[in-house]
N, C-alpha and C positions, 0 to 999 in steps of 0.2 A: 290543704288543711294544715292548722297551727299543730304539732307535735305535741303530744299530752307528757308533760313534764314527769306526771306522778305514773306515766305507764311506763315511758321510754327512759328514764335518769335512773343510772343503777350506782349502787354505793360506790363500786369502784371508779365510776365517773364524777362522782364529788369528789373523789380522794387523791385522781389524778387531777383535779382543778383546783385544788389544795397544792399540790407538789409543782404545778406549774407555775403558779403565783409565787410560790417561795424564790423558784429558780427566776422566774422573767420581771419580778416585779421587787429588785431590791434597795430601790432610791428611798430618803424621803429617813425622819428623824421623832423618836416618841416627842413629845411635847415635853417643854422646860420651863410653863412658867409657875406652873405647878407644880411646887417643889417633889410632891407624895409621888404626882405620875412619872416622876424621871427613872422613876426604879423597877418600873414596868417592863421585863423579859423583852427586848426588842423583836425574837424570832416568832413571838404568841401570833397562831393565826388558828381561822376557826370558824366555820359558816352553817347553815343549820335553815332546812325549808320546812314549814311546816306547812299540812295540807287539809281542806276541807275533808272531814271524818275523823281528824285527832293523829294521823299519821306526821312522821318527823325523819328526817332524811337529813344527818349532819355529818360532817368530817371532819378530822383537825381539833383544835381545842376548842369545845364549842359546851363542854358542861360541868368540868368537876369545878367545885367549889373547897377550898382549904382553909376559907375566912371561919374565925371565933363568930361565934354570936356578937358578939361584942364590934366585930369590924376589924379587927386584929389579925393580922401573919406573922408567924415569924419568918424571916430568911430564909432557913430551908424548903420553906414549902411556898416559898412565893412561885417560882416554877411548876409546879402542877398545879399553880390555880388558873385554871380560866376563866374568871371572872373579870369585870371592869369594871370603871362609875360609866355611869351612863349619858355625862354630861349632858351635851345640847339635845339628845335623842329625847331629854326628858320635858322638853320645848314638849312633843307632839301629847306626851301624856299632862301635862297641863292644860295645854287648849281644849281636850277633849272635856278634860274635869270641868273647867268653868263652863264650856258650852254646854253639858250636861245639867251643872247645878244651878247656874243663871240663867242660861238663857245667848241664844245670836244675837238677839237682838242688843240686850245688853254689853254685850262684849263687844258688837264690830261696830257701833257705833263710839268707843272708844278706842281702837286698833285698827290700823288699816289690814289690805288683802295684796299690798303689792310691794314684787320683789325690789332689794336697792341695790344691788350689783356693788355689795360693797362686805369687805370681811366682815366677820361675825361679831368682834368686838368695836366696829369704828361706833366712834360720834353720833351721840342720838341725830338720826334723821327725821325731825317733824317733817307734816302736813296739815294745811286746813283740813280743817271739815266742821263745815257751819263757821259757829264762834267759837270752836275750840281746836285745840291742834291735839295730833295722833302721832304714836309711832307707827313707822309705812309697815309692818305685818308683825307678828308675834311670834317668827320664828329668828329672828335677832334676838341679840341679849336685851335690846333696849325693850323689843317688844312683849320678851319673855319675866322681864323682871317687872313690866305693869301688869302681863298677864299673874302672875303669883299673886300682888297689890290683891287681886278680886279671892283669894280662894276664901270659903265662907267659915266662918267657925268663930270660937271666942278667943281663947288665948293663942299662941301662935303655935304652940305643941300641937295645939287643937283641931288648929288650920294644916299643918302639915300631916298629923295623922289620917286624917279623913282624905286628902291625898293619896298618900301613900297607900292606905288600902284600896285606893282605886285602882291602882298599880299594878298592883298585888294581883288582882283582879283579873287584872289584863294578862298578864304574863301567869296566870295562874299557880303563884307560886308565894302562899302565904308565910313562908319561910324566910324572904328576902329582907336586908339587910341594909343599912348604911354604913358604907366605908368613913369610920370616924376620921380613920388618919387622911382621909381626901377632904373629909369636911372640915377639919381643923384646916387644914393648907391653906385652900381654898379662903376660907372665912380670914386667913391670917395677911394672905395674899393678893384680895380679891380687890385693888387700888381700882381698877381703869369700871367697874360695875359700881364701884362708889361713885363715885365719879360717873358714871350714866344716870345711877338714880338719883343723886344728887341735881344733876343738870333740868334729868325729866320733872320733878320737883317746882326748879324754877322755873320751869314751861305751863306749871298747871295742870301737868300729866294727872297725879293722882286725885287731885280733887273733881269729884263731877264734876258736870256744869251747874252754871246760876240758871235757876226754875226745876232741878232735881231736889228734892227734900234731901236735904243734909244741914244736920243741926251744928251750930257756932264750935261745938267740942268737939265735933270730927273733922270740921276745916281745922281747926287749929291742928288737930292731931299729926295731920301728915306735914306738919313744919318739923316737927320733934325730931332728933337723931333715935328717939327709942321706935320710930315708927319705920324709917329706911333702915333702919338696922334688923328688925322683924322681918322686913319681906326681903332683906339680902340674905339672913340669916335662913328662911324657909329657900330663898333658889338657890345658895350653897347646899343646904342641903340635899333639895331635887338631883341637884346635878352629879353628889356624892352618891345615890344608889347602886349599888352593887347587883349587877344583871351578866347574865351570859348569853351566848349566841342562841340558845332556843329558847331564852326568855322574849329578846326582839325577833323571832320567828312567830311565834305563841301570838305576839300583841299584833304583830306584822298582818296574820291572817286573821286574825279581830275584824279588820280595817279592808283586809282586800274581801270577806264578807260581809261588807257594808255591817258591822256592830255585832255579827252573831259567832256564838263560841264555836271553835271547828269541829269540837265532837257532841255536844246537844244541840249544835241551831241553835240557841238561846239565845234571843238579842240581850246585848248588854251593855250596848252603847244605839244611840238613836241612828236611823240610819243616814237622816241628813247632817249631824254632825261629823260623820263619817267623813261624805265627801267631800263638806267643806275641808274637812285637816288635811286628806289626801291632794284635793287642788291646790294647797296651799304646798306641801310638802314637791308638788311637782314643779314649783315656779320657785321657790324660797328654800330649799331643805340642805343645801350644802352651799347656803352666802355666797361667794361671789363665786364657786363654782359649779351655781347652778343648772346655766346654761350647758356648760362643758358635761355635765351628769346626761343632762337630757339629751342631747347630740350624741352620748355614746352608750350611754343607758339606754335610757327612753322609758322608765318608768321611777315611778316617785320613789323619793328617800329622801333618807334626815341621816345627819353622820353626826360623830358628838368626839371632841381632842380626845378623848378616852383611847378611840380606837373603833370602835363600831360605827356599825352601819345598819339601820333597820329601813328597807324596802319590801313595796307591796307591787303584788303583780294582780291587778283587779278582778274579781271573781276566780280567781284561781292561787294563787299563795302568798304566803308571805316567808321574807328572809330576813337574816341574820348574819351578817359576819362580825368580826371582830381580826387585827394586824392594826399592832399600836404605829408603826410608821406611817408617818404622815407628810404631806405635801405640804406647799408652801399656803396653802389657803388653810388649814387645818384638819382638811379629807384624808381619810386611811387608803394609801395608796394599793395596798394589797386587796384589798376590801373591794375598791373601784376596779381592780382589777377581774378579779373573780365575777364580780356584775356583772360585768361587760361580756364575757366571755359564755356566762350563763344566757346571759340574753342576746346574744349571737347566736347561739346554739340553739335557743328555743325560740324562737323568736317574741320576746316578750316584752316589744315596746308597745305602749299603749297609744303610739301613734303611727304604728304597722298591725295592719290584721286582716287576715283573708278574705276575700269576697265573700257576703254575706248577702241572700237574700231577705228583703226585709218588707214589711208592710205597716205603713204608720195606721194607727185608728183614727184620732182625729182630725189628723190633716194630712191624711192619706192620697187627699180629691184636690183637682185643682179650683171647683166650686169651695171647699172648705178655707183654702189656703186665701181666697178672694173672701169670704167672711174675718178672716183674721187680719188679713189688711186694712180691710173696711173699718174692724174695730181700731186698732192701733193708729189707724187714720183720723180719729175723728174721740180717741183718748185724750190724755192730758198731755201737753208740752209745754213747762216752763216757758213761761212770755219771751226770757231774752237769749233763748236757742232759736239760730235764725240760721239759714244757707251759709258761706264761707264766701264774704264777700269781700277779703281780703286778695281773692284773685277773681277779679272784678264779672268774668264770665260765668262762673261760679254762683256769683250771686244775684244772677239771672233767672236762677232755675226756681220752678213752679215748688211754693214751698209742701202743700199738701199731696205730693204724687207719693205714693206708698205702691210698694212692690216685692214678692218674694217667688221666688222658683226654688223647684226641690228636684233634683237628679236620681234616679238612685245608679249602682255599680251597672245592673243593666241595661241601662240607658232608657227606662221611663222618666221622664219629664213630666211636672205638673206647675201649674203656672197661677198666680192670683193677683188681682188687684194692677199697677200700674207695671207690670213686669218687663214689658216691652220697650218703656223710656227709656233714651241711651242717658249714659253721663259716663265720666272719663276717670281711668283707673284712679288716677291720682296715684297713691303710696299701695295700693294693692298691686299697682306695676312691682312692688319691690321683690313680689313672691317670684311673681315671672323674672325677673331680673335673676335673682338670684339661681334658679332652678338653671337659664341659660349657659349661664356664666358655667356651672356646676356639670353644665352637659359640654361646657367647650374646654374647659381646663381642670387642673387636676385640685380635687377636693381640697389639700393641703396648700395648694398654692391661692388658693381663694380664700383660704382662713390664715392667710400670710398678713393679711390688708384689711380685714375685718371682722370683731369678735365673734363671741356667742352668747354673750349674756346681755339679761334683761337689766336696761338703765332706770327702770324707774323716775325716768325722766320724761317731760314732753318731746313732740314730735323734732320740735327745730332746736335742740339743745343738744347740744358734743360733749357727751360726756367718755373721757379717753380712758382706754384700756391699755396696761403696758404691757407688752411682750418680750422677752429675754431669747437673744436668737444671737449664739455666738460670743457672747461676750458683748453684745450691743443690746442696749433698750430701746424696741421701736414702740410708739403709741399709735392706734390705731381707734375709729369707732366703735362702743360698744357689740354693735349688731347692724346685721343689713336691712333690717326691719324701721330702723330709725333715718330720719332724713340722711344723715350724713353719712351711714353706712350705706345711704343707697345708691349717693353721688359714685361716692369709691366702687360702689359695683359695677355702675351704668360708665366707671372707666374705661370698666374692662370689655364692653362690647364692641366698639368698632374695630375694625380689622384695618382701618387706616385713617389716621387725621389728617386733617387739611393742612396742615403745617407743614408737611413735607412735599407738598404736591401742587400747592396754589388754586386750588379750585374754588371756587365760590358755590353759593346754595348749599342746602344740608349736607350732614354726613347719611353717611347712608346707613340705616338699620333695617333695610327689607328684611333679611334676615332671621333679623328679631322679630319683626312683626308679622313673618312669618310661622314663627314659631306659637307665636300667640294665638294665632287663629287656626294653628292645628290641636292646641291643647283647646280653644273653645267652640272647635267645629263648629267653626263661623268664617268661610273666606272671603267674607265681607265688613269685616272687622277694619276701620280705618283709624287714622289716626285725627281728632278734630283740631285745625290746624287755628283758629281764632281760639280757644283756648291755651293751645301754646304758645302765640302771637302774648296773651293777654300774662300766663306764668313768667315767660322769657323779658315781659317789660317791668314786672313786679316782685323777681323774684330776689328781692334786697336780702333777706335771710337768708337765702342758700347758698347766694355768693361766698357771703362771710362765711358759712361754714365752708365752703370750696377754700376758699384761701388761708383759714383758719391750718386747714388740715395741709395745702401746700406750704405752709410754714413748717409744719413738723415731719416735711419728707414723705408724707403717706401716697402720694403720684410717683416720685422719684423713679422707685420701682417697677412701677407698672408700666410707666410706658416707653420704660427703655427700652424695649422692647419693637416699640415703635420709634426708634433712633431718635427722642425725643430726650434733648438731656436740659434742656433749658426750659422752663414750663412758666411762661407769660401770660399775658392778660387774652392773648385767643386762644391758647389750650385750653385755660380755664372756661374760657367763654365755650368751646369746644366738648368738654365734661358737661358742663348745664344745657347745653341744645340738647344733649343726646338724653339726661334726665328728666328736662322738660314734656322733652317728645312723648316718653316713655310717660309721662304723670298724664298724657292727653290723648293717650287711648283711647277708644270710644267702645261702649258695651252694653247689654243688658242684662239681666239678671239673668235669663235664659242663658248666655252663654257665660257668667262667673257660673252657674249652678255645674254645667256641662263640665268645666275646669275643674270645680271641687271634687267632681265625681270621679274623673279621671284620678286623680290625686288620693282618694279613698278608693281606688281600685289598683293600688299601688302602682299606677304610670300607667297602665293598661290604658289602651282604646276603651269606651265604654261600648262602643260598637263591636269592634272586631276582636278584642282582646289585642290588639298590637301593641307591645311594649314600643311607647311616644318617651319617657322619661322612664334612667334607671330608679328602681326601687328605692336604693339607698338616697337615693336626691331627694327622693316623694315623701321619707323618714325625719333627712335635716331640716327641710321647708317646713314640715306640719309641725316639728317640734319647737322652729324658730317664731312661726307666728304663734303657737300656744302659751309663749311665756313673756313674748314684744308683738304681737301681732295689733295691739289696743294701745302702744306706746303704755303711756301711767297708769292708762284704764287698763292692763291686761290681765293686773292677778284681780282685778273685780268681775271681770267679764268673766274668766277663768270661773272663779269662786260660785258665781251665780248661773252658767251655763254649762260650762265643761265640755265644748267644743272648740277646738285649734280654728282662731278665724281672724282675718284683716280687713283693715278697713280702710277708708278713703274719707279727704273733706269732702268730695263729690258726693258723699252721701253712700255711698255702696258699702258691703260688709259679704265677705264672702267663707263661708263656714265647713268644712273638712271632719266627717264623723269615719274615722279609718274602718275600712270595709263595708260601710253601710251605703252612704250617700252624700252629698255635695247640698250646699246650701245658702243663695243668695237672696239678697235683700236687697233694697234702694230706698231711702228717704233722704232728701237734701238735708234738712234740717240736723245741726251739729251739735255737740255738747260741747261743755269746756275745756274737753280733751281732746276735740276733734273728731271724736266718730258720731255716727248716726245713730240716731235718739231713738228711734220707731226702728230702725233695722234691728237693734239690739234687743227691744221689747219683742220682733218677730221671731229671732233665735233662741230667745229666752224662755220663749212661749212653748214654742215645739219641742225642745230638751225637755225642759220641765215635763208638759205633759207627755211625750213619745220615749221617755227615761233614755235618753241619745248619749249624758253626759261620757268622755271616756276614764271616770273616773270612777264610775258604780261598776259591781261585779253583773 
């Protein structure tokens, strides 16, 4: 059983994790480019849980307030305030506003849902979508200063007032304030956000699109300097708010009850807007270290340069800290710290949770599940989503076979539609890759070689991440979820290359593929070798990312190991057999489902209870495919299903609901991203209606 936080957590155990943090956690520097926050008390720390019934459990500086109405401190009493702005935290209390007052529809058809593995302030990052371009989600500055562009009202007082009592609202705390001397700074300061809205501007960000009614005076409007000055003017301001640690507790359990106050129940935000901000806050909420949050977290937050941090633990609380030291990404090091150690403790990631037995309604049946195929079979699929016939065996495969299996922890099986057709992991090998690798060497030495964060990028794209190790800069792949983090994994399995020994024919991965067919209790699981044959003579992109990365040293390492100090055109040919192989798995949804289920039974046999993989492996994998598991589709899939799931060109999709159940899909036919069309409609379907997501309480 999960530990009940609000039975078991006593004051003196907040206060001793308050004092631990002081002591273990003193790297990292307030922010300087705001001139107001450099005078921020470097020692303030302060964290605050607030719990369904209106109960409140904080430690540390987490409540006086010594600010004038006015926004004003003097000197002396800057030290017993614990207040902060609320900077980027005030991202999440925006998206709610406009989803509340517009409308999803309106909103995410102008904003993307996915993460850019990129600081908080870089270079607007567009995307298509249709005829118009987007920024990739709304919890960047780029995204957050088009989300303000929409807040609704006449003058701009107008528009931020009606904000801000929303706020208010949240944090129930109609007394709050704006830090003028942060909003002067800020406004005085704020070059590199001119300069975003500016740019987003010349992209066409704020004007609709051509066929939305908008009259000749309002395109012109957003040319003006009085119109970017208005909505920089309104998200300095936002981000000027002056909140304390159980103010972001207060909103924090808003959110981890899906919309409703902790002490009336009262909804007071809708409850699908909810999960969208929470799915977004778990892929997006601390920029490029979001991955790194979710890997040692494992539950959603938004951090803001201020110093805080507001995370929710779903249906059960929300938190608050605040410790102005910060990391080199702009994250409160004390803050992350205290998280971590809280959700260590309790175990409170939302991609860990006890075995649960569970019962679906309507696709409880394997006759039900073979109706929903049937439907999704014989739906709509864009004309030019067709198989992946870029690796030519691939696109052999029968376009209409539709298939889904559903596991649960106890090992019932339920089966519909085409579930029994094999086709080959493809990039779903990456999960078992990684999980191997992870059961043969040490956690830290596999995240030597490859990152954690979501690139926002397609499958066959390197986008590098730098790591500072010694006084050296190494670059490595975003994540192992993406092609070339896969290569780098699938380095690390053979226990010998051929290069030292002369042997001809493959390397050997029994091993591995023995591993595989005991996590899908299947020892008939093989590997389909005209598939590989057909990878291994096409795979022109993977090369290049293969030597792409042997330019910048990322094998070096690895396989000196294997007294391998010279790495040539057959190591490398050596790396891609072994990746290959691995992409040409052979499976059926029956046994991806068996696999999910293991995995949402935290490594457990689902038969015997045998711990097959440790826990903490079953924690990193489910967290790495929930935030790259769809490549660029992943904060969309994320946003609209809210199950940790990967995918293959082969058409498979395989879905991980922590303690519940395991769940596979199969349609060949792909999108422009890569994953399957109808597998994703079949995930999407059963979340939706089976409320599966892990991000509702």
């Amino acid at each position: 059983m999960i530990p009940s936080v609000k039975e078991e957590i006593a004051q003196k155990d907040l206060n001793d994790l308050v004092a631990d943090a002081e002591f273990n956690a003193r790297e990292g520097d307030v922010i300087d480019y705001i001139p107001e926050l450099r005078m921020t008390p470097r020692d303030k720390i302060g964290i605050a849980l607030n719990f369904p019934g209106g109960r409140m459990l904080a430690a540390g500086d987490h409540s006086k307030f010594a600010r004038d109405r006015d926004g004003s401190i003097s000197e002396k009493d800057r030290v017993g305030d614990d207040s902060f702005s609320i900077q980027s935290i005030s991202k999440i209390f925006s998206l709610l506003y406009v989803l509340e007052e517009i409308g999803e529809d309106d909103v995410f058809k102008r904003v993307g849902k996915e993460p850019t593995g990129d600081p908080f302030n870089a270079e607007p990052r567009v995307r298509s979508k249709g005829d118009i371009r987007v920024p990739y989600n709304p919890l960047i500055n780029v995204g957050a200063i088009f989300i303000t562009s929409l807040f609704p009202g006449g003058s701009r007082d107008e528009r931020f007032d009606r904000f801000f009592n929303f706020v208010k609202k949240l944090c129930n705390d109609d007394g709050m304030i704006v830090d003028e001397a942060v909003y002067r700074s800020e406004k005085a300061t704020g070059h590199n956000n001119r300069a975003l809205a500016w740019k987003m501007n010349a992209d066409g960000i704020f004007v609709r699109p051509e066929g939305e009614k908008l009259s000749r005076q309002d395109k012109a409007r957003v040319q003006q300097v009085n119109f970017i000055e208005d909505v920089l003017d309104n998200y300095f301001r936002q981000c000027s708010v002056l909140v304390n640690c159980d103010h972001l507790a207060r909103a924090a359990c808003v959110l981890a009850m899906s919309g409703r106050e902790p002490d009336t129940e009262n909804e007071i935000v809708r409850r699908e807007n909810v999960t969208n901000v929470v799915s977004l806050m778990s892929s997006c909420g601390l920029y490029d270290g979001s991955g790194e949050f979710a890997y040692n977290v494992g539950i959603p937050g938004k951090s803001g340069v201020g110093g805080g941090i507001m995370a929710i633990v779903p249906g059960r609380f929300g938190i608050g800290t605040f410790a102005p030291l910060l990391d080199k990404k702009g994250n409160s090091v004390r803050g992350q710290y205290m998280l971590k150690k809280l959700s260590e403790k309790y175990r409170l990631s939302i991609f860990e949770r006890s075995k649960q037995h569970i019962e679906l309604g309507r696709y409880g049946t394997s006759e039900s599940l073979a109706t929903l195929a049937t439907n999704v079979k014989f739906g709509f699929v864009p004309e030019y989503y067709r198989p992946a016939d870029y690796i030519p065996e691939l696109g052999a495969a029968k376009a209409s076979d539709t298939g889904v299996s559903v596991c649960f922890t106890d090992g019932k099986l339920i089966s519909g539609g085409e579930s029994q057709v094999k086709f080959t992991l493809q990039a779903i090998s990456n999960v078992f890759g990684l999980l191997y690798v992870l059961d043969r060497k040490a956690e830290g030495t596999v995240f030597r070689y490859v990152g954690k964060e979501p690139s926002g990028e397609p499958y066959g794209v390197l986008k590098w991440e730098t790591y500072e190790e010694k006084e050296v800069k190494r670059q490595v792949p975003f994540n192992p979820m993406i092609n070339a983090g896969a290569i780098v994994v699938a380095s690390m399995i053979p226990t010998e290359y051929r290069v030292h020994h002369g042997r001809e024919g493959l390397l050997d991965i029994g091993d591995f593929l023995n591993f595989v067919r005991k996590l899908c209790g299947n020892q008939q699981i093989q590997i389909n070798m005209e598939v590989f044959e057909s990878e291994r003579a096409t795979g022109y992109n993977n090369r290049s990312l293969a030597w792409l990365m042997n330019d910048k040293g990322v094998f070096t390492p690895i396989l000196k190991r294997q007294k391998i100090d010279t790495i040539n055109n057959r190591v490398i040919e050596d790396i891609l057999e072994v990746y290959f192989r691995l992409c040409s798995i052979e499976v059926d949804c029956d046994d991806l489902a068996r696999f999910a289920a293991v995995l949402a039974n935290g490594g457990k046999s689902i038969g015997t209870s045998e711990d097959l993989i440790p826990s903490r492996h079953v924690t990193i994998a489910t967290a790495m495919i929930a935030s790259s598991g769809l490549y660029d589709g992943s904060g969309e899939f994320a946003y609209s299903t809210g199950i940790p799931a990967k995918t293959g060109v082969s058409g498979g999709i395989v879905g991980v609901v922590p303690g519940k159940c395991g769940i596979a899909a199969y349609s060949p036919i792909i999108d422009e991203k890569g994953n399957t069309y109808r597998g994703q409609k079949i995930l999407e379907e059963i979340s939706r209606t089976e409320d599966l997501s892990i991000f509702i309480g």
